[in-house]
PDB file of N, H, CA, C and O in Angstrom:
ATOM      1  N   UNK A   1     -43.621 -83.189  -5.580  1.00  0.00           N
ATOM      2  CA  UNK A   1     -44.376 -82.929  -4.389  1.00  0.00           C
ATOM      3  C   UNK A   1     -45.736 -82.306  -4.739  1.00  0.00           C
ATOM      4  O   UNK A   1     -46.711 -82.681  -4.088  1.00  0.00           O
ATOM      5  N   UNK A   2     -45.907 -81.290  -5.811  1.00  0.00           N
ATOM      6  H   UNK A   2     -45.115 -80.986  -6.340  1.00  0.00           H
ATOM      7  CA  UNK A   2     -46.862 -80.691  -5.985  1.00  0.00           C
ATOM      8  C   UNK A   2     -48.068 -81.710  -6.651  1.00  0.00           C
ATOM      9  O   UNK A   2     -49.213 -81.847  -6.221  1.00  0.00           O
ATOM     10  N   UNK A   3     -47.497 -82.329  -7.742  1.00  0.00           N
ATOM     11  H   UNK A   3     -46.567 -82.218  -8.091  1.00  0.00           H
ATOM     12  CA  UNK A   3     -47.855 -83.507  -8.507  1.00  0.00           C
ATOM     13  C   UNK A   3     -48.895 -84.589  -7.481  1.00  0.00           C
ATOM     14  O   UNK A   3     -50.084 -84.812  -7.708  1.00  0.00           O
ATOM     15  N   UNK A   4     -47.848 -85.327  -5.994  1.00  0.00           N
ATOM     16  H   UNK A   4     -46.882 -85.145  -5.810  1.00  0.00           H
ATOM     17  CA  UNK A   4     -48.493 -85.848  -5.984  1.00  0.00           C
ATOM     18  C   UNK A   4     -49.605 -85.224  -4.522  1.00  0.00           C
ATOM     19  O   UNK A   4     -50.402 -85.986  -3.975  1.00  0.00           O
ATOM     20  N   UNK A   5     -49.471 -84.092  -4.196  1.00  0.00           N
ATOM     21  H   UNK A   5     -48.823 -83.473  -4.640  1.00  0.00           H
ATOM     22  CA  UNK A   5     -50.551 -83.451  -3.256  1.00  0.00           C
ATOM     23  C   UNK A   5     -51.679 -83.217  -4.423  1.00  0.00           C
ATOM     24  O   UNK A   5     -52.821 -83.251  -3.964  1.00  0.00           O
ATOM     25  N   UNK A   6     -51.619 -83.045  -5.482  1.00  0.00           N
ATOM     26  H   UNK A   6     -50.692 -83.018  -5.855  1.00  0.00           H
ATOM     27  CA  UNK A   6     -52.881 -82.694  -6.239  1.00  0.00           C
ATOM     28  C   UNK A   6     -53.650 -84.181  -6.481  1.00  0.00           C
ATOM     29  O   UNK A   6     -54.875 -84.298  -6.516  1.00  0.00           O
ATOM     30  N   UNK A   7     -52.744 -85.231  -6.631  1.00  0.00           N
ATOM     31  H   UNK A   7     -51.749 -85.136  -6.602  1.00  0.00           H
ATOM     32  CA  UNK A   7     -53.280 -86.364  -7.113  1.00  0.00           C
ATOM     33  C   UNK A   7     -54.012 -86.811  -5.671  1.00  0.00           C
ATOM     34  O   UNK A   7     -55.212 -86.754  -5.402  1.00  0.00           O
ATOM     35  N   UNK A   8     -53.015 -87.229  -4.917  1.00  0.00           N
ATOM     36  H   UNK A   8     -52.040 -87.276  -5.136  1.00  0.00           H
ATOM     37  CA  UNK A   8     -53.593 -87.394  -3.345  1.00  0.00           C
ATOM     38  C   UNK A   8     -54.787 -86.740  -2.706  1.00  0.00           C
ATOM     39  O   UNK A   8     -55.823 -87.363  -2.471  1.00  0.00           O
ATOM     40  N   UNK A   9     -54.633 -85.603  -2.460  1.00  0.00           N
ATOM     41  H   UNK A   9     -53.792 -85.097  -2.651  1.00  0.00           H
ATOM     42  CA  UNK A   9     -55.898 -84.717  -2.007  1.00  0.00           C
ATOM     43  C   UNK A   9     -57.215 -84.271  -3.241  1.00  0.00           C
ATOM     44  O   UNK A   9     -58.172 -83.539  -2.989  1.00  0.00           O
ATOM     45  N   UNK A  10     -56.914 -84.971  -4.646  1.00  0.00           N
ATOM     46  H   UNK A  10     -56.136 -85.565  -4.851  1.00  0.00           H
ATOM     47  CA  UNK A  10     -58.112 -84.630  -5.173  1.00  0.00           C
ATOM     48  C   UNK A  10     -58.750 -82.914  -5.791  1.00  0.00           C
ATOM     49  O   UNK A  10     -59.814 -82.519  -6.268  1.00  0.00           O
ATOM     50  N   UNK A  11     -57.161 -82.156  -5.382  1.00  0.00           N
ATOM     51  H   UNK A  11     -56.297 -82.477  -4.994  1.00  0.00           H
ATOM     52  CA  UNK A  11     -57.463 -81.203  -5.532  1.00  0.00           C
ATOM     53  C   UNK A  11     -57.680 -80.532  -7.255  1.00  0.00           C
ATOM     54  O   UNK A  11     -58.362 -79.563  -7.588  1.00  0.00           O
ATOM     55  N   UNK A  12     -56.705 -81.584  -8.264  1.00  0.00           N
ATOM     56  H   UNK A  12     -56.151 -82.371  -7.994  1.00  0.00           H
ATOM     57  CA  UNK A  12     -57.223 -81.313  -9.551  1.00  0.00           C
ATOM     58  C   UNK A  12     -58.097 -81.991 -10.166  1.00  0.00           C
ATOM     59  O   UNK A  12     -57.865 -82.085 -11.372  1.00  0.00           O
ATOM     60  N   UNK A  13     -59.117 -82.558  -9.767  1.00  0.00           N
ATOM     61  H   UNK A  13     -59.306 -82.481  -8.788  1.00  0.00           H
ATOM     62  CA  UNK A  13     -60.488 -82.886 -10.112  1.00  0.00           C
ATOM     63  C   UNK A  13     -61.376 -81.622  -9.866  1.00  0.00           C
ATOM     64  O   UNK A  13     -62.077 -81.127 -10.749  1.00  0.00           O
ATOM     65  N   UNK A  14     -61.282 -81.117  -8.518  1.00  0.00           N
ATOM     66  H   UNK A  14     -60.713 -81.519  -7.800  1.00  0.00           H
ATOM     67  CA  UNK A  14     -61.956 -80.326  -8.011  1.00  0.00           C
ATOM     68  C   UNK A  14     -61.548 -79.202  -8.420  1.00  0.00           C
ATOM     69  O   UNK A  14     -62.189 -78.278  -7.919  1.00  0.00           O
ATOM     70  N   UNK A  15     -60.406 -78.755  -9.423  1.00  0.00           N
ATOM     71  H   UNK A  15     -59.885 -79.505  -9.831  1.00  0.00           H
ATOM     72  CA  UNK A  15     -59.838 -78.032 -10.282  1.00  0.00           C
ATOM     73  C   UNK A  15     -60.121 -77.819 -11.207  1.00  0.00           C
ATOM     74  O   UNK A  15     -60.391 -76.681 -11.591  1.00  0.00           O
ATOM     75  N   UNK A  16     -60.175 -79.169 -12.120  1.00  0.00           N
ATOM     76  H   UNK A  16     -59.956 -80.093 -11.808  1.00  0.00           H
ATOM     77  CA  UNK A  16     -60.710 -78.925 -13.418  1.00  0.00           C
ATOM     78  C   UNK A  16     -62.359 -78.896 -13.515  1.00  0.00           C
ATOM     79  O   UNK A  16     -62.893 -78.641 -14.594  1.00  0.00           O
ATOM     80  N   UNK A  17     -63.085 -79.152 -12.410  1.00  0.00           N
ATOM     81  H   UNK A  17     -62.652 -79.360 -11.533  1.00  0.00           H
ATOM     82  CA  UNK A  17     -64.439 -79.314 -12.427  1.00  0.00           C
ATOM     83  C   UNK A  17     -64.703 -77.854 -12.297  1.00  0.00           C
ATOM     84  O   UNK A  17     -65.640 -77.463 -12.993  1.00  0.00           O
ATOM     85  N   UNK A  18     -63.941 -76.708 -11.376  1.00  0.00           N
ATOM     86  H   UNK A  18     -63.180 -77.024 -10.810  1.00  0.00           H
ATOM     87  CA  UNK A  18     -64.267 -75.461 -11.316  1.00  0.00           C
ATOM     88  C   UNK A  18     -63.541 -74.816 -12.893  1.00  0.00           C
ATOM     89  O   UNK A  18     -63.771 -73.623 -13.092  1.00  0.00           O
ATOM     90  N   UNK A  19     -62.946 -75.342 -13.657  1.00  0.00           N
ATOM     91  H   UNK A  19     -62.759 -76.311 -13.495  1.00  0.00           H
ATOM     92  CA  UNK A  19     -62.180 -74.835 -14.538  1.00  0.00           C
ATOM     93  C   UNK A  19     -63.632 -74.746 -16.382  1.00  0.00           C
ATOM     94  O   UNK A  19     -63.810 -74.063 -17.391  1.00  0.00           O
ATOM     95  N   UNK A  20     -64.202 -75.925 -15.693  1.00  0.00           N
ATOM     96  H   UNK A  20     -64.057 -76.479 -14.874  1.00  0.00           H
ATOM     97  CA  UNK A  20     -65.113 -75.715 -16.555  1.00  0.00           C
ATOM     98  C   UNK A  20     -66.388 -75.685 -16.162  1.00  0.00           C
ATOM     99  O   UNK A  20     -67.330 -76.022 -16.880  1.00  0.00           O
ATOM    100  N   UNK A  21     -66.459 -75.362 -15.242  1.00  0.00           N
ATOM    101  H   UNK A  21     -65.694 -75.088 -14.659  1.00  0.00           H
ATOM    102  CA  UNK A  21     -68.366 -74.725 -14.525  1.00  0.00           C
ATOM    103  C   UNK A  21     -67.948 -73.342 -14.751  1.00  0.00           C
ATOM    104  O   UNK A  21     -68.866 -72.578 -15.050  1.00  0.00           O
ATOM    105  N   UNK A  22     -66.638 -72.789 -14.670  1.00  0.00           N
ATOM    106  H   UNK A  22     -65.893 -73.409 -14.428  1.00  0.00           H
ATOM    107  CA  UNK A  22     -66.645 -71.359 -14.479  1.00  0.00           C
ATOM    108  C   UNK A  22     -66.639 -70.578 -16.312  1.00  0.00           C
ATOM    109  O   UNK A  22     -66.997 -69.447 -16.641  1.00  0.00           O
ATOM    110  N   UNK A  23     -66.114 -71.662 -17.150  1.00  0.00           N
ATOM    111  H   UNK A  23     -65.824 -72.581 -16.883  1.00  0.00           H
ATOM    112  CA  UNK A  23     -65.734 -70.999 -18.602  1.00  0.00           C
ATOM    113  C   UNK A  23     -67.035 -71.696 -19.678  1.00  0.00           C
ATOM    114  O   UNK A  23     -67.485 -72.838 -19.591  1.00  0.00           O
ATOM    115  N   UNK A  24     -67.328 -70.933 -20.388  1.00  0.00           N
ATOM    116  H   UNK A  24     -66.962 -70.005 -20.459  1.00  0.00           H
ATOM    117  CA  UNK A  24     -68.646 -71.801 -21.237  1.00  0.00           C
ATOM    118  C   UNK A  24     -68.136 -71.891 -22.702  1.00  0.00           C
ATOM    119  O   UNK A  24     -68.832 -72.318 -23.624  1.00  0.00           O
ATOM    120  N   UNK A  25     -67.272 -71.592 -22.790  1.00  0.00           N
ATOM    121  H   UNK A  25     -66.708 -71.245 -22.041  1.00  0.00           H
ATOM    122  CA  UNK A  25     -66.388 -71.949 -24.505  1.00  0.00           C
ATOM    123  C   UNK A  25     -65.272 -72.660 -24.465  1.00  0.00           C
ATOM    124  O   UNK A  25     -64.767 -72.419 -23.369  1.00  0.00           O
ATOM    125  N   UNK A  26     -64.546 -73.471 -25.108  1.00  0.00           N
ATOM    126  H   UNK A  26     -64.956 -73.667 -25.998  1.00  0.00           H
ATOM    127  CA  UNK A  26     -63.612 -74.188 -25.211  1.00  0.00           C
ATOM    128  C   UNK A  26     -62.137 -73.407 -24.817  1.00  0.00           C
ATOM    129  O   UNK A  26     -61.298 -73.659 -23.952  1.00  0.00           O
ATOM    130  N   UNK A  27     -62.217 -72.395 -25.809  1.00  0.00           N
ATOM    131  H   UNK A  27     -62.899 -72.191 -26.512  1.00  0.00           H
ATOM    132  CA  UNK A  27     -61.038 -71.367 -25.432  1.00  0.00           C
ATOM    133  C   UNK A  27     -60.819 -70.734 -24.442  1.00  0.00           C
ATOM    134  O   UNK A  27     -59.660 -70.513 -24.091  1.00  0.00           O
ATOM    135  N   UNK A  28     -62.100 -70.200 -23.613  1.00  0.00           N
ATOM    136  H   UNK A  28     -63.042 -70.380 -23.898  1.00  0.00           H
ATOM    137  CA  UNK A  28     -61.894 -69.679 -22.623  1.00  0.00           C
ATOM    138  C   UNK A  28     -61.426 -71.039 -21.549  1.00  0.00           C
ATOM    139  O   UNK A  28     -60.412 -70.843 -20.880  1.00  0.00           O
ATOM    140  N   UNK A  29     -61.795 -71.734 -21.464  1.00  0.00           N
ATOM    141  H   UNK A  29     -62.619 -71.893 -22.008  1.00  0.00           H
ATOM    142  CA  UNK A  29     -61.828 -72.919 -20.688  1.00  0.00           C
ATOM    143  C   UNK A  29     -60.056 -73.659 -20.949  1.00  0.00           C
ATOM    144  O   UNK A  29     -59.318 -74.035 -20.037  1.00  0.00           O
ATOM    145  N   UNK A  30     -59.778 -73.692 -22.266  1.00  0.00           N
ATOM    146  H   UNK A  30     -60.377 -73.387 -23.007  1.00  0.00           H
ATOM    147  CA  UNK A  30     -57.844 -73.473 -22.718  1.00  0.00           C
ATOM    148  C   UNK A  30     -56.897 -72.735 -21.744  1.00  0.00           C
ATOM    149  O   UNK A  30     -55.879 -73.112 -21.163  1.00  0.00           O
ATOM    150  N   UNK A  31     -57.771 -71.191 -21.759  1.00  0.00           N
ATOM    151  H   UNK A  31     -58.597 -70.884 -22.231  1.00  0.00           H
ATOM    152  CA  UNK A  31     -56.868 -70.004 -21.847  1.00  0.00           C
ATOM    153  C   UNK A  31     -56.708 -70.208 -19.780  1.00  0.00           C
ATOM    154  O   UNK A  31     -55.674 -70.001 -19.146  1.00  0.00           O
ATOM    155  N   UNK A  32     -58.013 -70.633 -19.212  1.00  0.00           N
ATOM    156  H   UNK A  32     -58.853 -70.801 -19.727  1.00  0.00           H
ATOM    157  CA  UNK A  32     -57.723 -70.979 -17.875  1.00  0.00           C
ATOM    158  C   UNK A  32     -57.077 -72.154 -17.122  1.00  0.00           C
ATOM    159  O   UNK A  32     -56.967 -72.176 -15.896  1.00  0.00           O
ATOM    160  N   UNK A  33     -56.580 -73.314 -18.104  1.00  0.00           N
ATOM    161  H   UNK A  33     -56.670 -73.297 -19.100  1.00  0.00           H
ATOM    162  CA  UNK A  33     -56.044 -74.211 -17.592  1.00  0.00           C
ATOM    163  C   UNK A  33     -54.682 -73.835 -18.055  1.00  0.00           C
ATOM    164  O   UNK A  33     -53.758 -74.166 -17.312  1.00  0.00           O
ATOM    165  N   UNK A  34     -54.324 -73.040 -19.431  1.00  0.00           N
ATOM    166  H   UNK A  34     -55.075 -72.771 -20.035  1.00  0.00           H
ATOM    167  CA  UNK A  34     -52.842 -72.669 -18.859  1.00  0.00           C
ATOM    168  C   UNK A  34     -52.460 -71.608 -17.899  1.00  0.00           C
ATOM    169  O   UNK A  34     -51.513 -71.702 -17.119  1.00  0.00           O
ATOM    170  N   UNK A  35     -53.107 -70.780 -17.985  1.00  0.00           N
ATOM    171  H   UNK A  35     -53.877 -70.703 -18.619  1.00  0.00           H
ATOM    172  CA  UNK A  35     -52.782 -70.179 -16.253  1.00  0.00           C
ATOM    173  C   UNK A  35     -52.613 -70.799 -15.343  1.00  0.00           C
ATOM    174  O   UNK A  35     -51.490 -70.747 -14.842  1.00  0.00           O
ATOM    175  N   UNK A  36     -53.441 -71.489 -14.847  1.00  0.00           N
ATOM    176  H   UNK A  36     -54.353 -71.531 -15.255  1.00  0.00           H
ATOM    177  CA  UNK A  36     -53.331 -72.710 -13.609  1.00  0.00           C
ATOM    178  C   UNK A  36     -51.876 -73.468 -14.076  1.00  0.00           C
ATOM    179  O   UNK A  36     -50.874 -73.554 -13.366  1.00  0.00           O
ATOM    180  N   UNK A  37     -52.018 -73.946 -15.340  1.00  0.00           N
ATOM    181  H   UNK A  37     -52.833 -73.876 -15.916  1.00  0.00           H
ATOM    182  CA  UNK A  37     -50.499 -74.688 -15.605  1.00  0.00           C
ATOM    183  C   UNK A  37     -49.290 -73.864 -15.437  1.00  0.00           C
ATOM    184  O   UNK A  37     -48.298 -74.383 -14.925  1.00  0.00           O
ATOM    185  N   UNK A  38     -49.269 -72.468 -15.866  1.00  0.00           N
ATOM    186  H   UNK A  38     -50.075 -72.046 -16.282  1.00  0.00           H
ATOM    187  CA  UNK A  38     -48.074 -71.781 -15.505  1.00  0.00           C
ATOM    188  C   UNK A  38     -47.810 -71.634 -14.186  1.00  0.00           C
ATOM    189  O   UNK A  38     -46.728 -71.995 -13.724  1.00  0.00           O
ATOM    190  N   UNK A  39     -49.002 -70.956 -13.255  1.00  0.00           N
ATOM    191  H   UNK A  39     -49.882 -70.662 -13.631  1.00  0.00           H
ATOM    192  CA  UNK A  39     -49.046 -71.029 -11.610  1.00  0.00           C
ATOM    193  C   UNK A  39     -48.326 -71.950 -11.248  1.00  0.00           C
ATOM    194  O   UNK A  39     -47.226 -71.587 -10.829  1.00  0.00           O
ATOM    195  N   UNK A  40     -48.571 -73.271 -11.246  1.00  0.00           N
ATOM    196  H   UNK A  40     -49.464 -73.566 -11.585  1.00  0.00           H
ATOM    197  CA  UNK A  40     -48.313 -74.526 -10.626  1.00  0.00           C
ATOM    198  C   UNK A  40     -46.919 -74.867 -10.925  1.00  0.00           C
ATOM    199  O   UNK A  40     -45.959 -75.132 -10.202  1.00  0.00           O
ATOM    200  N   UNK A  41     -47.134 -74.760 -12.629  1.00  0.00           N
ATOM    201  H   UNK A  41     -47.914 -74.545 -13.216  1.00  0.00           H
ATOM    202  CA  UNK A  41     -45.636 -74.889 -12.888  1.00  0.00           C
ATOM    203  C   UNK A  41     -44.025 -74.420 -12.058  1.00  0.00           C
ATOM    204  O   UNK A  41     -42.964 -74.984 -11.791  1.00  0.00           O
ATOM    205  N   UNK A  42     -44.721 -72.864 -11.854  1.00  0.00           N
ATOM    206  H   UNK A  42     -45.583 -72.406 -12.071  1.00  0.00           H
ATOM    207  CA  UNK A  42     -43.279 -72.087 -11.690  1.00  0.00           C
ATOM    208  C   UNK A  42     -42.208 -72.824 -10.392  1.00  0.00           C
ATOM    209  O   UNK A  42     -41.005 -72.729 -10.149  1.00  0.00           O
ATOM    210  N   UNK A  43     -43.053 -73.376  -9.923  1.00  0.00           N
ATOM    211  H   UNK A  43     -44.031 -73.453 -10.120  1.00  0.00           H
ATOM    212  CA  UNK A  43     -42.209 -74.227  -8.484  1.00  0.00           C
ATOM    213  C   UNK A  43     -41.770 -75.211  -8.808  1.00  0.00           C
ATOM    214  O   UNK A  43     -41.305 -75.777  -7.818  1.00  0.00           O
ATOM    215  N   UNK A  44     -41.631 -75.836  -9.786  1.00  0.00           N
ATOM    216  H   UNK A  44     -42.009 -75.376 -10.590  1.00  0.00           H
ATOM    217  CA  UNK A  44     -41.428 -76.759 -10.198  1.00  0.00           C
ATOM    218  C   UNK A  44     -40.125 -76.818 -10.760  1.00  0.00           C
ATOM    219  O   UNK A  44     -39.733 -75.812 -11.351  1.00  0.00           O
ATOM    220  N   UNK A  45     -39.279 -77.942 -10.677  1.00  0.00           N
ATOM    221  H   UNK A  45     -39.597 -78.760 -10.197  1.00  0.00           H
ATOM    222  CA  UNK A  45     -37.924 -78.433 -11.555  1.00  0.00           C
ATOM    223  C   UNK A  45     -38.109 -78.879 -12.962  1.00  0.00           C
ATOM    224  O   UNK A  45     -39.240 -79.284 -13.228  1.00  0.00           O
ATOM    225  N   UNK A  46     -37.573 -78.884 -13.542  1.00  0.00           N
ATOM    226  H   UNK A  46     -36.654 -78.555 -13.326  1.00  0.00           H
ATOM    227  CA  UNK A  46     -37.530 -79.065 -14.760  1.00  0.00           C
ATOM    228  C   UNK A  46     -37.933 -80.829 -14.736  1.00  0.00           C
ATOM    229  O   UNK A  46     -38.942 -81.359 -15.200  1.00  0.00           O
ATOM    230  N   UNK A  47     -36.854 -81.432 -14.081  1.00  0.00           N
ATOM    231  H   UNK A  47     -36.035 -81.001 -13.704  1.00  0.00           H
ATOM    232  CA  UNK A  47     -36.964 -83.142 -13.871  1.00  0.00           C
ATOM    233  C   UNK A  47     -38.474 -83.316 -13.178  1.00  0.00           C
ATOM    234  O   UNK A  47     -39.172 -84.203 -13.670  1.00  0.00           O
ATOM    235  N   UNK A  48     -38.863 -82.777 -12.411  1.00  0.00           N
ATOM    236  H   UNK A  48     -38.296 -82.057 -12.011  1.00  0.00           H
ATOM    237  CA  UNK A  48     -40.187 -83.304 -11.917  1.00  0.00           C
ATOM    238  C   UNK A  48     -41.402 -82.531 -12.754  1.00  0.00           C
ATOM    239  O   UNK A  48     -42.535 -82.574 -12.275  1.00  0.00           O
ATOM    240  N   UNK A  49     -41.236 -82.034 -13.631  1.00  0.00           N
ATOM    241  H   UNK A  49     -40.315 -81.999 -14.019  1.00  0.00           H
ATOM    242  CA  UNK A  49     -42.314 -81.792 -14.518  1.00  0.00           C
ATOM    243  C   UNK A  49     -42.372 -82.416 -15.552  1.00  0.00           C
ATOM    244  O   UNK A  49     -43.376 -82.277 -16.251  1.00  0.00           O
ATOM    245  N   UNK A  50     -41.333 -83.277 -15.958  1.00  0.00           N
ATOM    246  H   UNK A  50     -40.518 -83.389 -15.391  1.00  0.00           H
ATOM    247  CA  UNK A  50     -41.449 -84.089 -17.121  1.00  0.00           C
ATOM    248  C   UNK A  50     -41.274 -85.649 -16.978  1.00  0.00           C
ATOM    249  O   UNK A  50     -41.133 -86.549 -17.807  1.00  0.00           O
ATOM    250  N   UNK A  51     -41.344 -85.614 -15.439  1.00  0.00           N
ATOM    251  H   UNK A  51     -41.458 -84.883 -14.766  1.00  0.00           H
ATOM    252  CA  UNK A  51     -41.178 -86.962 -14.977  1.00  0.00           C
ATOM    253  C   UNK A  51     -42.521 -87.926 -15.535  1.00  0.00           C
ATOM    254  O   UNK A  51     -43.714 -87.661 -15.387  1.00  0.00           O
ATOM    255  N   UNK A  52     -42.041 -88.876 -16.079  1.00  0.00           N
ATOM    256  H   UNK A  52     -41.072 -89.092 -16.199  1.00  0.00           H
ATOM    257  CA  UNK A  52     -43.640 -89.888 -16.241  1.00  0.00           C
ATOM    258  C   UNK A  52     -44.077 -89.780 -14.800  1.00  0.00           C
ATOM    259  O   UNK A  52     -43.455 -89.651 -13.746  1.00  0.00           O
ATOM    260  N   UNK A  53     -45.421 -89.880 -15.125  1.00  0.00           N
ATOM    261  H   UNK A  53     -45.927 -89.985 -15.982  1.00  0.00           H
ATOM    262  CA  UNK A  53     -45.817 -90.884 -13.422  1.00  0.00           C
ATOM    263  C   UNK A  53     -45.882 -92.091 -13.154  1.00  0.00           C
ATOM    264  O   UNK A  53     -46.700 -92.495 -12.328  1.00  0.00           O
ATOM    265  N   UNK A  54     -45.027 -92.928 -13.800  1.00  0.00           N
ATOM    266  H   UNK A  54     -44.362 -92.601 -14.471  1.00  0.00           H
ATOM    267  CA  UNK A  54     -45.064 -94.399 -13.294  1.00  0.00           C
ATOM    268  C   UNK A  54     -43.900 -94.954 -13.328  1.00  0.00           C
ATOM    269  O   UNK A  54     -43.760 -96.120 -12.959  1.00  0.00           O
TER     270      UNK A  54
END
């Protein structure tokens, strides 16, 4: 569900575009997309996080 509201609404484009306007080094720019990945993650099932998407 989460998967496909982000894909649908566009919201992780508009994610990762703030993910790197906001960080100016590689690492810092790492260290904020796994945060976002843990966030997102925690609601998540085990089966729908490792689901392919196709």
């Amino acid at each position: 569900m989460i998967v496909g509201l982000l894909s649908i609404t566009g919201i992780g484009i508009k994610l990762s575009n703030f993910i790197l306007s906001l960080s100016g080094t590689a690492m810092l720019s790492l260290f904020l997309a796994m945060i976002v990945c843990i966030i997102l993650g925690m609601g998540m099932r085990t089966t729908a996080a490792y689901k392919p998407p196709y």
